[in-house]
C-alpha positions in Angstrom: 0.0 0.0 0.0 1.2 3.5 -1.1 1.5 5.3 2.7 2.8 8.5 0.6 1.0 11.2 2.7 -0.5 14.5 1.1 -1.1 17.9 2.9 -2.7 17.9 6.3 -1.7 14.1 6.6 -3.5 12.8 3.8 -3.1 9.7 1.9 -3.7 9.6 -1.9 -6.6 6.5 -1.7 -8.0 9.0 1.0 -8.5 12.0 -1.4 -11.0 9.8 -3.2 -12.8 8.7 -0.2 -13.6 12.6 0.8 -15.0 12.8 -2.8 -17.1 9.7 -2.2 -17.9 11.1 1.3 -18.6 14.9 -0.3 -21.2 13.0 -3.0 -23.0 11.0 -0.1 -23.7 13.7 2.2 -25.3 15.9 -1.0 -27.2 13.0 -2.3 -28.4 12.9 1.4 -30.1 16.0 1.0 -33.9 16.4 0.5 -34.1 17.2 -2.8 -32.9 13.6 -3.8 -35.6 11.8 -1.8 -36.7 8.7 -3.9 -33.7 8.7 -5.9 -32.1 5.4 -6.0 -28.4 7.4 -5.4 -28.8 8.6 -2.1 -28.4 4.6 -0.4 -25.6 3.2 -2.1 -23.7 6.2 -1.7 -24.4 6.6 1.6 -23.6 2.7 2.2 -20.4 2.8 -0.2 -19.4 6.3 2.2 -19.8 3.9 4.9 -17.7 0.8 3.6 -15.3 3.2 2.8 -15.0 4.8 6.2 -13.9 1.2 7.3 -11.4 0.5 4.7 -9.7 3.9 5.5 -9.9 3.4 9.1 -8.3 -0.2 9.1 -5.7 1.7 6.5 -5.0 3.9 9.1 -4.8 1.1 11.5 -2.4 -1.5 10.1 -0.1 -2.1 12.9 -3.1 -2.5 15.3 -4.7 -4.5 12.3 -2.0 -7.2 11.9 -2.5 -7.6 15.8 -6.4 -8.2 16.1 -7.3 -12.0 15.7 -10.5 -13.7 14.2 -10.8 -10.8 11.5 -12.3 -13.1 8.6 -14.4 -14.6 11.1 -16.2 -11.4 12.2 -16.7 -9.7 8.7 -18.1 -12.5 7.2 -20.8 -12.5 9.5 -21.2 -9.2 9.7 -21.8 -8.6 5.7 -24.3 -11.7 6.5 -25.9 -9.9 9.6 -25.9 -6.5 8.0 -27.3 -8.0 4.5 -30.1 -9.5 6.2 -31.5 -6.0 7.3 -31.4 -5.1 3.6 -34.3 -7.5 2.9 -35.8 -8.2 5.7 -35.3 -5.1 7.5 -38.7 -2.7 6.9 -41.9 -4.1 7.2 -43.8 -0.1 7.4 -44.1 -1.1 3.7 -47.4 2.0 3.9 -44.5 4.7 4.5 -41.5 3.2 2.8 -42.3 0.4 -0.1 -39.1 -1.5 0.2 -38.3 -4.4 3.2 -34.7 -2.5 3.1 -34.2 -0.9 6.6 -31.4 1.4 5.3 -34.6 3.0 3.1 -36.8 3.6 5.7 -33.2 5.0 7.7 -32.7 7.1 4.7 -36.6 8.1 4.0 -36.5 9.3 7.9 -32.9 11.3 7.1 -34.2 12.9 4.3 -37.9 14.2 5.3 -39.0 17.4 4.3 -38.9 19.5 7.4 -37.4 16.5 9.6 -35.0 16.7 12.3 -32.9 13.3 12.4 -30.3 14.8 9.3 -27.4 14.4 12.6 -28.0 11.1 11.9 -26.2 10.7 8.7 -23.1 12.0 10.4 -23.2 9.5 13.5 -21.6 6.7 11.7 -18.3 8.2 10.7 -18.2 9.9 14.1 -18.1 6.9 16.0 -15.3 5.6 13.1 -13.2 8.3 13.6 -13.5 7.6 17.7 -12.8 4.4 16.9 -9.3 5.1 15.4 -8.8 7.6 18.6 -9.1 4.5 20.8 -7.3 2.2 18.6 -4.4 2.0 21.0 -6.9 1.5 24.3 -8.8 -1.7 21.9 -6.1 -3.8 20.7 -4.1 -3.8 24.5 -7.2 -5.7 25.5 -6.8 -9.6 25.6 -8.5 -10.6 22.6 -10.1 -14.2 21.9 -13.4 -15.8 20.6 -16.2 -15.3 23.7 -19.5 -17.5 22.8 -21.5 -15.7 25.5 -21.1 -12.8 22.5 -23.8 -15.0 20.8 -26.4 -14.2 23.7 -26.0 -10.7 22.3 -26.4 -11.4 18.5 -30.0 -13.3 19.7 -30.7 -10.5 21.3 -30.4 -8.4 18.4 -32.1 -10.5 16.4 -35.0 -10.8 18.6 -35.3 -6.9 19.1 -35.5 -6.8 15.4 -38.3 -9.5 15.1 -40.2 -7.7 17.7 -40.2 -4.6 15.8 -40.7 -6.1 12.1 -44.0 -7.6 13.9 -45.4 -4.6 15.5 -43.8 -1.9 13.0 -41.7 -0.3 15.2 -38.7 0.0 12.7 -36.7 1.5 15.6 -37.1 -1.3 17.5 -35.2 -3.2 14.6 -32.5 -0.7 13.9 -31.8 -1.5 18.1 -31.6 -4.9 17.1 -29.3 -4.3 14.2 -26.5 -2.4 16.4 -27.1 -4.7 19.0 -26.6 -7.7 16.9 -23.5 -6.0 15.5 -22.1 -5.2 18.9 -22.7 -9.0 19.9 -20.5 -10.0 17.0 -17.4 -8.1 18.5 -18.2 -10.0 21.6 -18.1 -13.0 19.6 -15.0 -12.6 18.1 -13.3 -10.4 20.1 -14.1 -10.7 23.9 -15.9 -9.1 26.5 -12.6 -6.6 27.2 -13.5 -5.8 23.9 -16.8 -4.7 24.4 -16.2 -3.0 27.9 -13.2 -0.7 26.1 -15.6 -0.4 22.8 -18.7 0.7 24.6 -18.0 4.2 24.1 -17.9 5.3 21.1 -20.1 2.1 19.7 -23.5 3.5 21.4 -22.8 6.9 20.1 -24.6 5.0 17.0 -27.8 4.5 19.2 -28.1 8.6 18.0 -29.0 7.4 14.5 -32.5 6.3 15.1 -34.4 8.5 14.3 -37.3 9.4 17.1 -40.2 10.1 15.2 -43.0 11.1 17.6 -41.8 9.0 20.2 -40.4 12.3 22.1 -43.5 14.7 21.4 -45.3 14.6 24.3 -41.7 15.0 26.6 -40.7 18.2 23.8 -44.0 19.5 24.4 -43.6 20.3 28.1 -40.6 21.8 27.2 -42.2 24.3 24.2 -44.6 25.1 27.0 -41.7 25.9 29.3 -39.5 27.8 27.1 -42.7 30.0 26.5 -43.4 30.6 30.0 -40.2 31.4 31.0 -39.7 33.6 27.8 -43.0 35.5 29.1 -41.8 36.2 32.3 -38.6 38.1 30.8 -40.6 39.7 28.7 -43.1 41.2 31.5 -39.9 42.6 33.6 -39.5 45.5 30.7 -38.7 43.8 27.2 -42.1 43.6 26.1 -44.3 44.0 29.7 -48.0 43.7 27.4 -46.7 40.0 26.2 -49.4 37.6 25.6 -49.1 33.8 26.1 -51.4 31.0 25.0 -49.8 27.8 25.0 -46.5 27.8 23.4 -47.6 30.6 21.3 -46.7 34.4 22.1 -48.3 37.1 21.1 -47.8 41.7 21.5 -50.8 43.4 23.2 -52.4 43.9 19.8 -52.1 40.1 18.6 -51.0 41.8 15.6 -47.4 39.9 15.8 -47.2 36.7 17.4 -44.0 34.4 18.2 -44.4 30.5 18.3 -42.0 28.3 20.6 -42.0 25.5 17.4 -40.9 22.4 18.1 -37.7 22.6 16.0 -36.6 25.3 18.4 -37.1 23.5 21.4 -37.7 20.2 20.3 -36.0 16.9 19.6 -33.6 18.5 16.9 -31.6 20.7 19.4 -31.6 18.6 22.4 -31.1 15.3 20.6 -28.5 16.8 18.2 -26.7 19.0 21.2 -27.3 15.7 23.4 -25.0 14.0 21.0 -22.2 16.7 20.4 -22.2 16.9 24.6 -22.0 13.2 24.9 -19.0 13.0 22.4 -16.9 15.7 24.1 -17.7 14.6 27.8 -16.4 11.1 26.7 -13.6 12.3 25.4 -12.9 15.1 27.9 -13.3 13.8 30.9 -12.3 10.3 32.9 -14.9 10.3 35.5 -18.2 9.0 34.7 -20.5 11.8 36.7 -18.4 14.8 34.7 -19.3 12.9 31.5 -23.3 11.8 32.8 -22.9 15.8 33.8 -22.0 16.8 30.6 -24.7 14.7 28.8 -27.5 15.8 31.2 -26.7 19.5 30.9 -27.7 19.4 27.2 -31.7 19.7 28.0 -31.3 23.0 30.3 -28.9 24.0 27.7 -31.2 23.8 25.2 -34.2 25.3 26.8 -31.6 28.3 28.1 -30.7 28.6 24.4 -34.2 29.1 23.0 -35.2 31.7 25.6 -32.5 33.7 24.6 -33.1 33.8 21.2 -36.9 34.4 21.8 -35.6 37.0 24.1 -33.8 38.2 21.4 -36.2 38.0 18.7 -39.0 39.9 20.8 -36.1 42.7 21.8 -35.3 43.3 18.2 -39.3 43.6 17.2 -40.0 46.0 20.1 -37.2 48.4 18.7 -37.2 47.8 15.1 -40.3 47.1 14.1 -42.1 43.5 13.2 -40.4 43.0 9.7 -36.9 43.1 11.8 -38.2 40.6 14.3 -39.9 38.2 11.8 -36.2 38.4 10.2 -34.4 37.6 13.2 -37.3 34.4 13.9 -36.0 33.1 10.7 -32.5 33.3 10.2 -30.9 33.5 13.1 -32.0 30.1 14.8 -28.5 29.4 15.3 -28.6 31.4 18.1 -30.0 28.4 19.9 -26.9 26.6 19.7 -24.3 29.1 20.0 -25.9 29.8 23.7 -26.3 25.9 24.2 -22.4 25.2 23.4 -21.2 28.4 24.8 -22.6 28.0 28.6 -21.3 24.0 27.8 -17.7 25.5 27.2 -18.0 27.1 30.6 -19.7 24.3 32.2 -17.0 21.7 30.9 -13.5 24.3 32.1 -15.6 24.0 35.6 -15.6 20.1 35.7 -12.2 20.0 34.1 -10.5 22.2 36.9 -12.4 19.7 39.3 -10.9 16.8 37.4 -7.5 18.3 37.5 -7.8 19.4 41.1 -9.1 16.3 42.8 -6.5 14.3 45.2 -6.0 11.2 42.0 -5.1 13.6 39.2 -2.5 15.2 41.8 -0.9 11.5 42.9 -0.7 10.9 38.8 0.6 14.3 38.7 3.2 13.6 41.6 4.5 10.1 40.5 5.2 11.4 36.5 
Protein backbone atom coordinates (compact mmCIF):
# COMPACT_ATOMS: atom_id res chain seq x y z
CA UNK A 1 0.00 0.00 0.00
CA UNK A 2 1.19 3.48 -1.10
CA UNK A 3 1.52 5.29 2.66
CA UNK A 4 2.78 8.48 0.57
CA UNK A 5 1.01 11.21 2.72
CA UNK A 6 -0.50 14.54 1.10
CA UNK A 7 -1.07 17.94 2.86
CA UNK A 8 -2.66 17.90 6.30
CA UNK A 9 -1.72 14.10 6.56
CA UNK A 10 -3.50 12.81 3.81
CA UNK A 11 -3.07 9.66 1.85
CA UNK A 12 -3.69 9.58 -1.93
CA UNK A 13 -6.57 6.54 -1.69
CA UNK A 14 -8.02 9.01 1.02
CA UNK A 15 -8.51 12.04 -1.39
CA UNK A 16 -11.00 9.80 -3.20
CA UNK A 17 -12.83 8.72 -0.23
CA UNK A 18 -13.63 12.63 0.77
CA UNK A 19 -14.95 12.84 -2.78
CA UNK A 20 -17.06 9.74 -2.21
CA UNK A 21 -17.95 11.06 1.26
CA UNK A 22 -18.58 14.86 -0.32
CA UNK A 23 -21.20 13.04 -2.99
CA UNK A 24 -22.97 10.96 -0.15
CA UNK A 25 -23.74 13.74 2.17
CA UNK A 26 -25.26 15.90 -0.98
CA UNK A 27 -27.23 13.01 -2.35
CA UNK A 28 -28.44 12.88 1.36
CA UNK A 29 -30.12 16.02 1.03
CA UNK A 30 -33.93 16.41 0.50
CA UNK A 31 -34.12 17.18 -2.85
CA UNK A 32 -32.93 13.61 -3.79
CA UNK A 33 -35.63 11.80 -1.84
CA UNK A 34 -36.73 8.72 -3.90
CA UNK A 35 -33.69 8.66 -5.93
CA UNK A 36 -32.08 5.38 -5.99
CA UNK A 37 -28.44 7.40 -5.36
CA UNK A 38 -28.84 8.58 -2.06
CA UNK A 39 -28.45 4.55 -0.41
CA UNK A 40 -25.63 3.22 -2.13
CA UNK A 41 -23.66 6.15 -1.74
CA UNK A 42 -24.43 6.56 1.58
CA UNK A 43 -23.57 2.66 2.20
CA UNK A 44 -20.42 2.81 -0.20
CA UNK A 45 -19.44 6.27 2.16
CA UNK A 46 -19.82 3.94 4.95
CA UNK A 47 -17.72 0.75 3.56
CA UNK A 48 -15.28 3.19 2.78
CA UNK A 49 -14.97 4.80 6.18
CA UNK A 50 -13.93 1.25 7.31
CA UNK A 51 -11.40 0.52 4.72
CA UNK A 52 -9.69 3.85 5.53
CA UNK A 53 -9.85 3.42 9.06
CA UNK A 54 -8.34 -0.15 9.10
CA UNK A 55 -5.69 1.74 6.49
CA UNK A 56 -5.02 3.88 9.14
CA UNK A 57 -4.82 1.14 11.47
CA UNK A 58 -2.37 -1.51 10.08
CA UNK A 59 -0.07 -2.09 12.94
CA UNK A 60 -3.14 -2.52 15.35
CA UNK A 61 -4.71 -4.54 12.26
CA UNK A 62 -2.03 -7.20 11.89
CA UNK A 63 -2.48 -7.62 15.78
CA UNK A 64 -6.40 -8.17 16.11
CA UNK A 65 -7.31 -12.00 15.65
CA UNK A 66 -10.52 -13.71 14.20
CA UNK A 67 -10.76 -10.82 11.48
CA UNK A 68 -12.28 -13.13 8.61
CA UNK A 69 -14.38 -14.65 11.11
CA UNK A 70 -16.16 -11.41 12.20
CA UNK A 71 -16.66 -9.73 8.74
CA UNK A 72 -18.09 -12.51 7.24
CA UNK A 73 -20.81 -12.54 9.52
CA UNK A 74 -21.16 -9.21 9.73
CA UNK A 75 -21.84 -8.60 5.66
CA UNK A 76 -24.31 -11.74 6.46
CA UNK A 77 -25.94 -9.88 9.57
CA UNK A 78 -25.94 -6.49 7.97
CA UNK A 79 -27.30 -8.03 4.49
CA UNK A 80 -30.07 -9.51 6.19
CA UNK A 81 -31.46 -6.05 7.34
CA UNK A 82 -31.38 -5.08 3.57
CA UNK A 83 -34.34 -7.55 2.87
CA UNK A 84 -35.84 -8.25 5.72
CA UNK A 85 -35.33 -5.07 7.52
CA UNK A 86 -38.70 -2.70 6.89
CA UNK A 87 -41.93 -4.11 7.19
CA UNK A 88 -43.80 -0.12 7.42
CA UNK A 89 -44.11 -1.13 3.69
CA UNK A 90 -47.41 1.99 3.94
CA UNK A 91 -44.53 4.68 4.53
CA UNK A 92 -41.45 3.18 2.84
CA UNK A 93 -42.29 0.44 -0.11
CA UNK A 94 -39.05 -1.46 0.21
CA UNK A 95 -38.32 -4.45 3.23
CA UNK A 96 -34.68 -2.51 3.12
CA UNK A 97 -34.23 -0.91 6.63
CA UNK A 98 -31.44 1.39 5.26
CA UNK A 99 -34.55 2.96 3.13
CA UNK A 100 -36.85 3.60 5.68
CA UNK A 101 -33.19 5.04 7.70
CA UNK A 102 -32.68 7.07 4.68
CA UNK A 103 -36.58 8.10 3.96
CA UNK A 104 -36.51 9.32 7.86
CA UNK A 105 -32.89 11.30 7.06
CA UNK A 106 -34.20 12.86 4.33
CA UNK A 107 -37.89 14.20 5.27
CA UNK A 108 -38.98 17.40 4.27
CA UNK A 109 -38.90 19.50 7.40
CA UNK A 110 -37.40 16.51 9.55
CA UNK A 111 -34.98 16.73 12.31
CA UNK A 112 -32.91 13.34 12.37
CA UNK A 113 -30.32 14.78 9.29
CA UNK A 114 -27.38 14.40 12.59
CA UNK A 115 -28.02 11.13 11.91
CA UNK A 116 -26.20 10.69 8.71
CA UNK A 117 -23.06 12.03 10.43
CA UNK A 118 -23.15 9.53 13.53
CA UNK A 119 -21.59 6.65 11.73
CA UNK A 120 -18.29 8.21 10.74
CA UNK A 121 -18.19 9.87 14.13
CA UNK A 122 -18.12 6.89 16.04
CA UNK A 123 -15.31 5.56 13.13
CA UNK A 124 -13.20 8.35 13.58
CA UNK A 125 -13.53 7.58 17.72
CA UNK A 126 -12.79 4.42 16.91
CA UNK A 127 -9.31 5.10 15.42
CA UNK A 128 -8.80 7.61 18.63
CA UNK A 129 -9.13 4.50 20.84
CA UNK A 130 -7.27 2.20 18.61
CA UNK A 131 -4.42 1.99 20.98
CA UNK A 132 -6.92 1.50 24.25
CA UNK A 133 -8.76 -1.72 21.90
CA UNK A 134 -6.10 -3.77 20.70
CA UNK A 135 -4.14 -3.82 24.53
CA UNK A 136 -7.20 -5.74 25.47
CA UNK A 137 -6.80 -9.58 25.62
CA UNK A 138 -8.52 -10.61 22.58
CA UNK A 139 -10.11 -14.18 21.93
CA UNK A 140 -13.39 -15.82 20.57
CA UNK A 141 -16.24 -15.28 23.74
CA UNK A 142 -19.55 -17.54 22.85
CA UNK A 143 -21.50 -15.75 25.50
CA UNK A 144 -21.07 -12.76 22.55
CA UNK A 145 -23.80 -15.04 20.78
CA UNK A 146 -26.38 -14.20 23.70
CA UNK A 147 -25.99 -10.73 22.25
CA UNK A 148 -26.41 -11.43 18.49
CA UNK A 149 -29.95 -13.31 19.65
CA UNK A 150 -30.68 -10.51 21.26
CA UNK A 151 -30.44 -8.38 18.41
CA UNK A 152 -32.06 -10.54 16.45
CA UNK A 153 -34.99 -10.76 18.59
CA UNK A 154 -35.26 -6.92 19.07
CA UNK A 155 -35.49 -6.79 15.36
CA UNK A 156 -38.26 -9.48 15.09
CA UNK A 157 -40.17 -7.71 17.67
CA UNK A 158 -40.18 -4.63 15.80
CA UNK A 159 -40.67 -6.07 12.11
CA UNK A 160 -43.95 -7.65 13.91
CA UNK A 161 -45.42 -4.61 15.55
CA UNK A 162 -43.85 -1.92 12.96
CA UNK A 163 -41.71 -0.28 15.23
CA UNK A 164 -38.74 0.02 12.70
CA UNK A 165 -36.66 1.51 15.56
CA UNK A 166 -37.06 -1.31 17.52
CA UNK A 167 -35.17 -3.20 14.64
CA UNK A 168 -32.50 -0.70 13.90
CA UNK A 169 -31.82 -1.46 18.06
CA UNK A 170 -31.56 -4.89 17.07
CA UNK A 171 -29.28 -4.27 14.24
CA UNK A 172 -26.45 -2.39 16.39
CA UNK A 173 -27.13 -4.75 19.01
CA UNK A 174 -26.64 -7.69 16.91
CA UNK A 175 -23.49 -6.05 15.47
CA UNK A 176 -22.06 -5.20 18.86
CA UNK A 177 -22.67 -8.99 19.93
CA UNK A 178 -20.50 -9.99 17.00
CA UNK A 179 -17.43 -8.13 18.49
CA UNK A 180 -18.16 -9.99 21.56
CA UNK A 181 -18.06 -13.05 19.60
CA UNK A 182 -15.04 -12.62 18.08
CA UNK A 183 -13.28 -10.35 20.05
CA UNK A 184 -14.10 -10.71 23.90
CA UNK A 185 -15.91 -9.08 26.51
CA UNK A 186 -12.56 -6.63 27.16
CA UNK A 187 -13.51 -5.79 23.89
CA UNK A 188 -16.82 -4.70 24.41
CA UNK A 189 -16.20 -3.04 27.87
CA UNK A 190 -13.19 -0.71 26.05
CA UNK A 191 -15.57 -0.36 22.82
CA UNK A 192 -18.66 0.69 24.61
CA UNK A 193 -17.96 4.18 24.13
CA UNK A 194 -17.87 5.34 21.14
CA UNK A 195 -20.06 2.15 19.68
CA UNK A 196 -23.52 3.52 21.44
CA UNK A 197 -22.83 6.94 20.08
CA UNK A 198 -24.63 5.05 17.03
CA UNK A 199 -27.82 4.55 19.17
CA UNK A 200 -28.14 8.57 17.99
CA UNK A 201 -28.97 7.44 14.47
CA UNK A 202 -32.50 6.32 15.06
CA UNK A 203 -34.40 8.48 14.30
CA UNK A 204 -37.25 9.35 17.09
CA UNK A 205 -40.17 10.14 15.20
CA UNK A 206 -43.04 11.06 17.55
CA UNK A 207 -41.79 9.02 20.17
CA UNK A 208 -40.45 12.28 22.12
CA UNK A 209 -43.51 14.65 21.41
CA UNK A 210 -45.27 14.61 24.34
CA UNK A 211 -41.74 15.02 26.58
CA UNK A 212 -40.75 18.15 23.77
CA UNK A 213 -43.95 19.45 24.37
CA UNK A 214 -43.56 20.30 28.07
CA UNK A 215 -40.60 21.80 27.24
CA UNK A 216 -42.17 24.27 24.23
CA UNK A 217 -44.56 25.11 27.00
CA UNK A 218 -41.67 25.88 29.29
CA UNK A 219 -39.49 27.82 27.13
CA UNK A 220 -42.68 29.98 26.51
CA UNK A 221 -43.45 30.56 30.00
CA UNK A 222 -40.23 31.43 31.01
CA UNK A 223 -39.69 33.55 27.76
CA UNK A 224 -43.05 35.50 29.11
CA UNK A 225 -41.82 36.18 32.26
CA UNK A 226 -38.60 38.07 30.84
CA UNK A 227 -40.59 39.73 28.70
CA UNK A 228 -43.09 41.17 31.50
CA UNK A 229 -39.95 42.60 33.65
CA UNK A 230 -39.49 45.46 30.74
CA UNK A 231 -38.74 43.80 27.18
CA UNK A 232 -42.06 43.60 26.07
CA UNK A 233 -44.35 44.01 29.70
CA UNK A 234 -47.99 43.65 27.36
CA UNK A 235 -46.71 39.98 26.22
CA UNK A 236 -49.42 37.58 25.65
CA UNK A 237 -49.11 33.78 26.13
CA UNK A 238 -51.36 31.01 25.01
CA UNK A 239 -49.85 27.82 24.98
CA UNK A 240 -46.54 27.77 23.44
CA UNK A 241 -47.56 30.61 21.29
CA UNK A 242 -46.68 34.39 22.12
CA UNK A 243 -48.25 37.13 21.07
CA UNK A 244 -47.77 41.68 21.52
CA UNK A 245 -50.80 43.36 23.16
CA UNK A 246 -52.43 43.91 19.82
CA UNK A 247 -52.14 40.09 18.58
CA UNK A 248 -50.97 41.82 15.58
CA UNK A 249 -47.37 39.92 15.83
CA UNK A 250 -47.18 36.75 17.43
CA UNK A 251 -44.04 34.44 18.19
CA UNK A 252 -44.43 30.52 18.30
CA UNK A 253 -41.98 28.25 20.63
CA UNK A 254 -42.00 25.48 17.38
CA UNK A 255 -40.90 22.44 18.10
CA UNK A 256 -37.70 22.61 15.98
CA UNK A 257 -36.62 25.28 18.37
CA UNK A 258 -37.05 23.45 21.37
CA UNK A 259 -37.70 20.19 20.29
CA UNK A 260 -36.03 16.89 19.58
CA UNK A 261 -33.61 18.51 16.93
CA UNK A 262 -31.60 20.70 19.37
CA UNK A 263 -31.64 18.60 22.38
CA UNK A 264 -31.11 15.26 20.63
CA UNK A 265 -28.46 16.77 18.17
CA UNK A 266 -26.74 19.02 21.25
CA UNK A 267 -27.28 15.70 23.45
CA UNK A 268 -24.99 14.03 20.98
CA UNK A 269 -22.15 16.72 20.42
CA UNK A 270 -22.18 16.90 24.63
CA UNK A 271 -22.00 13.22 24.87
CA UNK A 272 -18.98 12.96 22.44
CA UNK A 273 -16.89 15.72 24.06
CA UNK A 274 -17.71 14.63 27.75
CA UNK A 275 -16.36 11.15 26.75
CA UNK A 276 -13.59 12.26 25.36
CA UNK A 277 -12.87 15.08 27.91
CA UNK A 278 -13.31 13.80 30.92
CA UNK A 279 -12.27 10.26 32.93
CA UNK A 280 -14.93 10.29 35.53
CA UNK A 281 -18.20 9.00 34.71
CA UNK A 282 -20.52 11.83 36.74
CA UNK A 283 -18.39 14.79 34.71
CA UNK A 284 -19.34 12.91 31.49
CA UNK A 285 -23.29 11.81 32.84
CA UNK A 286 -22.95 15.81 33.85
CA UNK A 287 -21.96 16.76 30.58
CA UNK A 288 -24.71 14.65 28.81
CA UNK A 289 -27.48 15.83 31.23
CA UNK A 290 -26.75 19.50 30.87
CA UNK A 291 -27.71 19.37 27.24
CA UNK A 292 -31.71 19.68 28.00
CA UNK A 293 -31.34 22.99 30.30
CA UNK A 294 -28.86 23.99 27.75
CA UNK A 295 -31.22 23.85 25.15
CA UNK A 296 -34.16 25.31 26.81
CA UNK A 297 -31.64 28.34 28.12
CA UNK A 298 -30.71 28.60 24.41
CA UNK A 299 -34.24 29.09 22.97
CA UNK A 300 -35.20 31.69 25.65
CA UNK A 301 -32.50 33.75 24.59
CA UNK A 302 -33.12 33.83 21.19
CA UNK A 303 -36.89 34.39 21.76
CA UNK A 304 -35.64 37.03 24.12
CA UNK A 305 -33.81 38.18 21.38
CA UNK A 306 -36.19 38.04 18.72
CA UNK A 307 -39.01 39.91 20.84
CA UNK A 308 -36.12 42.68 21.77
CA UNK A 309 -35.30 43.27 18.23
CA UNK A 310 -39.30 43.61 17.24
CA UNK A 311 -39.98 45.96 20.09
CA UNK A 312 -37.18 48.39 18.74
CA UNK A 313 -37.21 47.84 15.08
CA UNK A 314 -40.35 47.13 14.13
CA UNK A 315 -42.07 43.55 13.23
CA UNK A 316 -40.45 43.02 9.74
CA UNK A 317 -36.92 43.08 11.75
CA UNK A 318 -38.19 40.56 14.29
CA UNK A 319 -39.89 38.19 11.75
CA UNK A 320 -36.24 38.36 10.20
CA UNK A 321 -34.43 37.62 13.23
CA UNK A 322 -37.29 34.40 13.95
CA UNK A 323 -35.97 33.06 10.75
CA UNK A 324 -32.49 33.35 10.16
CA UNK A 325 -30.91 33.50 13.14
CA UNK A 326 -32.01 30.09 14.79
CA UNK A 327 -28.53 29.37 15.28
CA UNK A 328 -28.60 31.39 18.12
CA UNK A 329 -29.95 28.44 19.88
CA UNK A 330 -26.93 26.60 19.68
CA UNK A 331 -24.26 29.12 19.96
CA UNK A 332 -25.93 29.80 23.69
CA UNK A 333 -26.32 25.89 24.17
CA UNK A 334 -22.35 25.24 23.39
CA UNK A 335 -21.18 28.41 24.78
CA UNK A 336 -22.59 28.02 28.59
CA UNK A 337 -21.31 23.95 27.85
CA UNK A 338 -17.66 25.54 27.17
CA UNK A 339 -17.96 27.06 30.58
CA UNK A 340 -19.70 24.25 32.17
CA UNK A 341 -17.03 21.66 30.92
CA UNK A 342 -13.47 24.34 32.08
CA UNK A 343 -15.58 23.95 35.57
CA UNK A 344 -15.62 20.10 35.73
CA UNK A 345 -12.16 20.01 34.09
CA UNK A 346 -10.51 22.24 36.87
CA UNK A 347 -12.43 19.67 39.29
CA UNK A 348 -10.93 16.79 37.38
CA UNK A 349 -7.51 18.29 37.45
CA UNK A 350 -7.79 19.38 41.06
CA UNK A 351 -9.07 16.28 42.80
CA UNK A 352 -6.52 14.30 45.21
CA UNK A 353 -5.97 11.16 41.96
CA UNK A 354 -5.09 13.63 39.22
CA UNK A 355 -2.52 15.19 41.85
CA UNK A 356 -0.94 11.49 42.93
CA UNK A 357 -0.72 10.94 38.79
CA UNK A 358 0.60 14.30 38.74
CA UNK A 359 3.17 13.57 41.59
CA UNK A 360 4.54 10.08 40.53
CA UNK A 361 5.21 11.44 36.53
Amino acid sequence: MNNKTLPYGLRPLEIGYLILLAAAFYYSDEKFRGSPWPIPLFGAAVIGGVAVLVGRCQEEWRTLPNKAFFFILAIAWVTLFSFYGNSNLGYVHSASLYAWLMDSYTAPGGDNQYGLMIPFVVLGLFWWKRKQLVAQPAGFWWPGILLLMLGLLLHLGGFLVQQSQLSVVGLFTGLYGLMGLAWGRYWLKASLFPYFLLGFCIPTGGLLDGFTFQLRLLVSWMVAGVAHMGLSPDLIREGTQLFDGQHTFGYEVAAACSGIHSIVALLALLTIFGFVTFKSPWRRGTMMVAAIPLAVLGNVVRLCFTIGVAETFGQAAGKMVETKFGFVTFVVALSCAYVLARWLEKGELDSPKAKIAATST
